[in-house]
Wavefront OBJ file of the C-alpha trace (Angstrom):
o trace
v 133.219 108.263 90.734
v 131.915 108.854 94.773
v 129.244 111.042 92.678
v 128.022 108.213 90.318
v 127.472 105.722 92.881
v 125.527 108.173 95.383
v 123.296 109.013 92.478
v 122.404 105.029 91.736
v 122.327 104.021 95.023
v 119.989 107.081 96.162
v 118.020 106.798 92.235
v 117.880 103.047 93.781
v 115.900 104.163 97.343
v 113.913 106.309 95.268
v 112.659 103.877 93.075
v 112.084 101.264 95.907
v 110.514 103.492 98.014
v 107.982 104.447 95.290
v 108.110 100.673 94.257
v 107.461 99.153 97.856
v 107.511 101.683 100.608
v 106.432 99.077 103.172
v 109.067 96.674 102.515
v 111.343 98.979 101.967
v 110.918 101.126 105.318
v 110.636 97.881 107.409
v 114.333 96.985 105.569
v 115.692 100.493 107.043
v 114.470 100.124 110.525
v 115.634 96.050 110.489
v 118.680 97.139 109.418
v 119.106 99.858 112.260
v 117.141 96.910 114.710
v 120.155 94.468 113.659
v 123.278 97.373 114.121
v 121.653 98.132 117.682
v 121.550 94.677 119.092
v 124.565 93.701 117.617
v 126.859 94.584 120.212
v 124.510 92.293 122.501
v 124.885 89.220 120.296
v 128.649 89.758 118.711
v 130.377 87.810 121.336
v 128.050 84.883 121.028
v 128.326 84.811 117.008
v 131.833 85.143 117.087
v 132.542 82.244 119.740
v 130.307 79.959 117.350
v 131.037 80.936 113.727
v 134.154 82.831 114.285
v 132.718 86.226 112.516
v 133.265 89.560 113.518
v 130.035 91.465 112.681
v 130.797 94.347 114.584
v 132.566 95.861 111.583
v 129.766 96.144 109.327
v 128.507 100.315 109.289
v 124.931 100.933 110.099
v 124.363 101.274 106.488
v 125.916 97.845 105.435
v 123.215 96.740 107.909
v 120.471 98.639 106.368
v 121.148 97.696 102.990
v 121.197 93.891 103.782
v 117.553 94.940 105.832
v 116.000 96.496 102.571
v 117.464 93.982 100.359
v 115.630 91.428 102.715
v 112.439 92.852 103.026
v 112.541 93.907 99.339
v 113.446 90.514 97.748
v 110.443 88.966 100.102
v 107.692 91.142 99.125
v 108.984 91.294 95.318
v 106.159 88.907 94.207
v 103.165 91.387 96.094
v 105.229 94.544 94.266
v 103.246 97.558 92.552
v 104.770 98.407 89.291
v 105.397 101.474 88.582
v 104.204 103.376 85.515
v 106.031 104.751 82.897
v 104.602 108.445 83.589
v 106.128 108.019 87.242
v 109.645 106.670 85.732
v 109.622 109.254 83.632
v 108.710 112.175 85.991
v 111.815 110.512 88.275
v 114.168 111.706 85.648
v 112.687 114.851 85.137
v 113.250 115.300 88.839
v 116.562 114.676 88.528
v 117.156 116.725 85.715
v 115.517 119.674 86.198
v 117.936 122.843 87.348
v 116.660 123.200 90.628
v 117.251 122.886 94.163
v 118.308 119.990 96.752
v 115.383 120.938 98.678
v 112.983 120.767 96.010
v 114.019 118.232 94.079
v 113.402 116.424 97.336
v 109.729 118.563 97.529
v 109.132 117.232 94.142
v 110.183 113.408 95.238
v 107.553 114.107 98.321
v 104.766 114.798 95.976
v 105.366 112.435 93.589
v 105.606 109.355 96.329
v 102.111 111.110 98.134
v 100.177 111.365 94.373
v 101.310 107.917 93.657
v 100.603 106.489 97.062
v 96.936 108.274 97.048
v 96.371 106.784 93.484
v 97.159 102.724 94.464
v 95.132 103.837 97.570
v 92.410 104.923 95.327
v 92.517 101.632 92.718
v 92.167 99.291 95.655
v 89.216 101.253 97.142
v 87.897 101.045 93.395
v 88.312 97.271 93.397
v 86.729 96.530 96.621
v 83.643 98.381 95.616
v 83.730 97.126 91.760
v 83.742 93.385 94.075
v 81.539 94.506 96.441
v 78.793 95.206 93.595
v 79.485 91.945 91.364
v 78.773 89.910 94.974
v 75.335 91.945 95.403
v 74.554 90.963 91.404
v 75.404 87.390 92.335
l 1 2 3 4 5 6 7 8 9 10 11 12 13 14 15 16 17 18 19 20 21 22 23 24 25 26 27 28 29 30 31 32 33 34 35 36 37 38 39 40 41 42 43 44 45 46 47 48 49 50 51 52 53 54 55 56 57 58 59 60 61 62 63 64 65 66 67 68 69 70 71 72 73 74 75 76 77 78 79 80 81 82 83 84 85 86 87 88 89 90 91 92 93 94 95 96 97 98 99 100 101 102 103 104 105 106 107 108 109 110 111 112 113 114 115 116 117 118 119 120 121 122 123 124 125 126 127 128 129 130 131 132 133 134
């Protein structure tokens, strides 16, 4: 059961990252921002609302960070294609290693990256040349 929840919840990061990777890397490092100045602002929280935070784990903090960050840039979101889904699960299925399932992850995230990169370089030119017909 530990297995099957690892697998969504990393199959989850995966697919965010791909999805979002600026929204979702800000969420990780607000998330480790919030468990580090925690200690600093715990006794003031809990003399006001009555809350312990200082129980929540570092990753109870990260998730809420990349939840955050996700569910505000979900409108300004790339969707992903079905080639890329489907390479995912080839990924995950294919007998090989940790390491280069995680190599194949890597390339997959840097060819997608490079192609949005690429369409919005190809839009700003395909704009640039309407404005000069205009």
């Amino acid at each position: 059961m530990d297995k099957d929840i690892k697998y969504y919840l990393k199959k989850a990061l995966d697919y965010l990252f791909l999805v979002s990777p600026a929204a979702t890397s800000l969420g990780v490092i607000l998330g480790i921002t919030a468990n580090s100045f925690l200690p600093v602002i715990s006794p003031v929280i809990q003399k006001t609302t009555n809350m312990d935070f200082s129980m929540v784990p570092i990753w109870g903090w990260v998730g809420v960070g990349v939840f955050t960050c996700n569910v505000i840039a979900y409108p300004f979101r790339h969707k992903l294609s079905r080639e890329v889904v489907q390479a995912m699960d080839i990924i995950d299925k294919a007998n090989i290693s940790q390491i280069d399932k995680k190599q194949a992850y890597r390339n997959l995230i840097s060819k997608y990256v490079d192609n949005v990169g690429l369409n919005q370089e190809t839009q700003k030119e395909l704009e640039e040349l309407t404005k000069k017909d205009d």
